[in-house]
N, C-alpha and C positions, 0 to 999 in steps of 0.2 A: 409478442402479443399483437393482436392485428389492432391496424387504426381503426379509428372512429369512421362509420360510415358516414360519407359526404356525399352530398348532392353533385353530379358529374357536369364537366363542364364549369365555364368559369361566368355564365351568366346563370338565374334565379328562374323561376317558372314566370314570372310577373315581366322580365325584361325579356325573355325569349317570346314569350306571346306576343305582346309589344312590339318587337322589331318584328315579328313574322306579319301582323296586320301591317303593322308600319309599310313594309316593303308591299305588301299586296293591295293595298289603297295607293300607295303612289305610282303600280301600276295600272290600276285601274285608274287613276287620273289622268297619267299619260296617254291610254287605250282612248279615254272620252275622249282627250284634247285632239289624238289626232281622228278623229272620226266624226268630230267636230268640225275640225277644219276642212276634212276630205269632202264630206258632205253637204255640211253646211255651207262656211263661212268661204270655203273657195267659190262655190257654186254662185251663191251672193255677192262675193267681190267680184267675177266673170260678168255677171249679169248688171251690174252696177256699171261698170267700166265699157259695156257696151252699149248703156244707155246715158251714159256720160259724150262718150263716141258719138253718139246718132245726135245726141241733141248740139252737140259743137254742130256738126253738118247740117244739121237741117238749121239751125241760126245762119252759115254763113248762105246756104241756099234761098233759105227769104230774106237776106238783106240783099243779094245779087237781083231777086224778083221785085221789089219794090223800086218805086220811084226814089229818085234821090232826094227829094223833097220830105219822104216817110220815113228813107233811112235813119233819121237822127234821134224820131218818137221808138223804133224800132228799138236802138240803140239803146234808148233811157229804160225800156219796156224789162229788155235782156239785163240790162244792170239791177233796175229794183227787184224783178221777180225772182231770176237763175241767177244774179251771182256773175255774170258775163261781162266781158268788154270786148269792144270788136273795133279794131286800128285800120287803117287803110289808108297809106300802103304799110308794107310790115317795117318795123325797126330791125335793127341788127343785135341782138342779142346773143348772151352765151347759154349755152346748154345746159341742160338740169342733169344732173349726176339721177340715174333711177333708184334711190336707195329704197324706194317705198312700193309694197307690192300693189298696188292700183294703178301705179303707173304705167309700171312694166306694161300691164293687162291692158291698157288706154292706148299705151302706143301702140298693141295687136291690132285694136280695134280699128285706131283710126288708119293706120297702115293696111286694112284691110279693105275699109270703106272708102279711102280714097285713091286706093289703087297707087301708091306714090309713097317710097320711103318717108315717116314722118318722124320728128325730132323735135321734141319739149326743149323750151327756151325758158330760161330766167331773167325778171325782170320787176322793180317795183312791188316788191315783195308775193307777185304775180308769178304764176308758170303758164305759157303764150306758148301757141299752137302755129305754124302757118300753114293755113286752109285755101287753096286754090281753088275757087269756083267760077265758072261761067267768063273768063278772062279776067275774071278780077283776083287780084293776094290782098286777102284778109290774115290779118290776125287778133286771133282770140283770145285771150285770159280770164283765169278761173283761178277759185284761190287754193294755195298751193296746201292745204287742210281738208280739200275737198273731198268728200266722201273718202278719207283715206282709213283703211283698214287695219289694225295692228294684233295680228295671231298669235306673234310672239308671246306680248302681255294678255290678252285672254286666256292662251295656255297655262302661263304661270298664274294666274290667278285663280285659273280651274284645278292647279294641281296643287298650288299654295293650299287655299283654301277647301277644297276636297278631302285634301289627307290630313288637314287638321282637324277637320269635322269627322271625317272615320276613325281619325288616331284618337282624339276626345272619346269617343262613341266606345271604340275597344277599349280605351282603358280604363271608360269607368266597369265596363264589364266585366273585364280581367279583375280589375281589382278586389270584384265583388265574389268571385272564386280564385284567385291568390290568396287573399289577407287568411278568409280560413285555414286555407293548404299551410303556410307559413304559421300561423300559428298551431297548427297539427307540428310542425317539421320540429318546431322549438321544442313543443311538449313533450314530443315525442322523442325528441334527443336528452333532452333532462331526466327522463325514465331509470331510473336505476333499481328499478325496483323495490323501493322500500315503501313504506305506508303514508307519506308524505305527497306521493304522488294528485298532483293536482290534473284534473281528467278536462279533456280537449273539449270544448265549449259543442253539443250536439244541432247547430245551426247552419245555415248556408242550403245551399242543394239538396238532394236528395241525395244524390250520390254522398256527397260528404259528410252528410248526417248517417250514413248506414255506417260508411268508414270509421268515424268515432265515434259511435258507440258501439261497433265489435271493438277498436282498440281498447277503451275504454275497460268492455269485458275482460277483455285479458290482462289487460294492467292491474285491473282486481287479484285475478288470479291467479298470476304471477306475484302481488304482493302477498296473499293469503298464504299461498304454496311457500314463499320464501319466510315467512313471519311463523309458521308451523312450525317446519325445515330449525329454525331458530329455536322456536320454543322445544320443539322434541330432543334438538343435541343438549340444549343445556339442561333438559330433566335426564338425560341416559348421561353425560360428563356429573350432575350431582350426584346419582344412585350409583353411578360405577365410583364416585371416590370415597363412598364410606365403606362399601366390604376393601376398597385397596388400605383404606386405614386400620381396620380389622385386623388384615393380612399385616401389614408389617407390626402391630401392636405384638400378633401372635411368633415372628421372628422375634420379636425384642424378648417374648417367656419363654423361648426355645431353651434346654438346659445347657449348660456350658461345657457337654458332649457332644453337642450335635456338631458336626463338620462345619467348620466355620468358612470354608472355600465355601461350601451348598448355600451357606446363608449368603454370603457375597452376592452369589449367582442370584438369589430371589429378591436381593434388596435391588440390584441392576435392572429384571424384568420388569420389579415393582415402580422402578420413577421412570423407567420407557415405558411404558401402559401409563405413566401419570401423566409425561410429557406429551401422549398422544393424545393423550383425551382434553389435555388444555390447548394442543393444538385445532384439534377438531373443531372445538368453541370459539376459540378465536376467528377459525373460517366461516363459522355458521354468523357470527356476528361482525359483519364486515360494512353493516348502512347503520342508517340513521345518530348518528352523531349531528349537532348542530356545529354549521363555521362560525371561526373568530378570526379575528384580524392577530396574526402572526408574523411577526418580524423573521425573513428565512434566516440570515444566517446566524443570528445567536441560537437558532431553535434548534437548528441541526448542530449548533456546534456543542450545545448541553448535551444531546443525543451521544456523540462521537466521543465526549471528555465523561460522559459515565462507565464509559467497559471499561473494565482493569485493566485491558492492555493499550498501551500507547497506541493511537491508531492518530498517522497525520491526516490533517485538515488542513485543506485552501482555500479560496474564493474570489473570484473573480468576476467585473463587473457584477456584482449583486449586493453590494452594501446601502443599506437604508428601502431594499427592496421588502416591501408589504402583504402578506397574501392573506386572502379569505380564504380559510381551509379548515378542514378537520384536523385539531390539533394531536389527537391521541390517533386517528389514523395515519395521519403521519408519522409519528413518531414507530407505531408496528409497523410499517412499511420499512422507515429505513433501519430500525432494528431486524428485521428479520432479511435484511439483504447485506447486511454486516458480519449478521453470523452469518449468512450462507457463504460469504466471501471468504471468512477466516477458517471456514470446515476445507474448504476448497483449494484454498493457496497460503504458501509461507507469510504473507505481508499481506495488508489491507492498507488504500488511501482513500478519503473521500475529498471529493472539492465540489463548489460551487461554484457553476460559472450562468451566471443570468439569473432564469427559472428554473434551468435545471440541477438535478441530484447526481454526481457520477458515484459510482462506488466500485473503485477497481481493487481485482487480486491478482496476484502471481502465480496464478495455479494453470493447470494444463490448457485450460481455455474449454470452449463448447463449440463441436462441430455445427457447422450455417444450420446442417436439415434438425437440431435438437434444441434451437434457438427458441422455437415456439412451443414444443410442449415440453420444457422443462419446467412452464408455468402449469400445467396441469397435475390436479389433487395426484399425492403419492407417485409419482413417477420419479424416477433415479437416474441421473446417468451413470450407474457402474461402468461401463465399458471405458468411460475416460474419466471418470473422478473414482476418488478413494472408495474401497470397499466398506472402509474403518471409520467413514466421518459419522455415521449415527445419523441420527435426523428423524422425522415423521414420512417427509415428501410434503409436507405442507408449507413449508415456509413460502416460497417463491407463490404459490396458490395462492395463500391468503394475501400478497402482494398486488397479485392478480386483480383478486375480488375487489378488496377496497382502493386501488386504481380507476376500478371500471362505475365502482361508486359515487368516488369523487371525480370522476372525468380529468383523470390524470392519466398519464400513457407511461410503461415501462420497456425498453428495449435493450438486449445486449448485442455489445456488438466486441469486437476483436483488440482488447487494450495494445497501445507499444507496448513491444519487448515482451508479449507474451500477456496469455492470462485474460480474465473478460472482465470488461466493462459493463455494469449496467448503467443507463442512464433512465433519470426518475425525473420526467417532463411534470411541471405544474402548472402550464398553461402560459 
């Protein structure tokens, strides 16, 4: 019996959209930050560092043009306004590591304008310049926070907060066409076709309002068609069992001449034509039962301890295990995979092990390609089971049906030492 269709892939429609915006906001954060940088904020840190440049030189240029008597108002002018100190002669200080991109840019600068390798000094929580102008060594300091630019953190701040603001944005969006999808997926997976059928809320989009309400149609008519389907086999299984009752009333007045092998033969046809037509019924009516909470293995092991014949029973991992189930669907299911075992092979065993149901026999087994439609109405496999076992072909069928009713799954597969296994998954 084939599995349950699932949704492909091990993430949701909600988290795949989600990561797909995800990723394409944090590229586009990354595209702004660096096009930002390219254009903007480099552009603006070059032109800052150049006028950081110019203004060091043109300070140490008018303090060289003034009297030495102005130099010192000069001096106080450059500290309160710009930020500036100007030493003379230079001290000896140690070098500034350039770890900061305005620097780097400041030392092009002033290496440019002064025509003379220049090298940032540290000092007095100061970074000091030495400026030679017009015979004099000056030096300058400015603080070492000065205009200093930081890309790194504006990126992250633009890509932090960018894709959190478009990741928010998508998801309330997704969300707002997921949760219907998701509850379509549910509803749509509980479907079994019976009249119970609760129909998919027709809101959301457009699109997904036309979606459920054609499903919707069809789950009608699918219930309709199957609740017919029902009601017509059990009016043709009633009307065919009173002429069968007729008929054998009419063997039982037959005179005590008539061939009593002939009678044999009519009474045999007569409860294969009964046993079919209560097969038939049995398949037509394979929904609507309400669940109860069932304790599995006493349930299956009443099942097992009511056939006359000794059939063992095991279990494994599954004691004080609980299910919400159909109780009399269950019970045809593994009734009717009992007797198909014991038509099929010398011996029958059933065990429990967890949720599932095994029911193996010792019989020839069933070839891989007959695996799957051994479950469909009337089908036989003569070529490797008994000619002589009798049957409808319905057994395993209606197995089928109320599996797919109760969202149970049936599989056989190749028992040790011979012989097939079905296992009877209950979730």
């Amino acid at each position: 019996m084939a599995d349950r269709i699932r949704p492909p892939g091990p993430f949701s429609l909600l988290a795949r959209t989600n990561l797909t915006l995800a990723i394409s906001s944090l590229l586009i954060a990354l595209i702004s930050t660096l096009a930002l940088n390219l254009f903007v904020i480099g552009p603006i840190a070059e032109r800052s560092a150049a006028d950081e440049a110019a203004l060091l030189v043109l300070s140490a240029q008018t303090w060289v043009e003034l009297p030495p008597d102005a130099r010192p108002y000069f001096e106080l002018e450059l500290a309160q306004n710009h930020d500036l100190i100007v030493n003379s002669p230079p001290r000896s200080l140690a070098p500034v590591v350039l770890d900061k991109p305005f620097l780097s840019l400041l030392v092009e600068q002033l290496t440019e304008r002064l025509n003379i390798p220049v090298v940032l000094l540290s000092g007095d929580d100061l970074i000091w310049v030495d400026v030679p102008m017009g015979g004099f060594e000056l030096q300058i300091g400015f603080s070492a926070e000065r205009r200093d630019i930081q890309p790194l953190y504006g990126g992250i701040i633009i890509v932090v907060l960018g894709a959190l603001i478009v990741f928010g944005t998508s998801l309330f969006i997704v969300q707002r066409i997921a949760r219907p999808l998701v509850e379509a997926a549910e509803r749509v997976e509980s479907f079994r076709g019976g009249e119970n059928f609760q129909p998919i809320p027709e809101q959301g989009p457009a699109e997904l309002v036309s979606l459920a309400r054609n499903f919707n149609t069809m789950a009608r008519d699918i219930s309709a068609l199957l609740s017919n389907r029902t009601t017509l086999l059990a009016g043709i299984s009633h009307d065919l069992r009173t002429p069968l009752t007729r008929m054998r009333l009419a063997l039982a007045l037959l005179p005590d001449n008539v061939d009593s092998e002939l009678i044999e033969r009519f009474e045999r046809n007569l409860a294969s034509m009964e046993d079919l037509i209560s097969d038939a019924l049995r398949f037509a009516r394979g929904t609507g039962e309400s669940r109860q909470e069932v304790e599995l293995v006493p349930f299956i092991r009443d099942i097992v301890e009511s056939h006359d014949v000794n059939i063992p029973f095991t279990s494994q991992d599954a004691e004080g295990i609980r299910l919400m189930l159909a109780p009399g669907a269950l019970q045809r299911v593994v009734i009717n995979l009992i007797n198909n075992a014991q038509q099929h092979g010398d011996s029958v065993r059933v065990s429990i092990r967890g949720r599932e149901v095994h029911v193996i026999d010792s019989g020839p087994g069933i070839p891989d390609d007959y695996k799957e439609r051994v479950f469909q109405p009337f089908f036989r496999l003569d070529s490797s089971r008994s000619v002589a076992t009798g049957g409808s072909g319905l057994g395993l069928a209606i197995v089928q049906q109320l599996c797919q009713a109760q969202g149970w799954r049936a599989r056989i597969e190749d028992a040790q030492g011979g012989g097939a296994e079905v296992i009877l998954s209950l979730g």
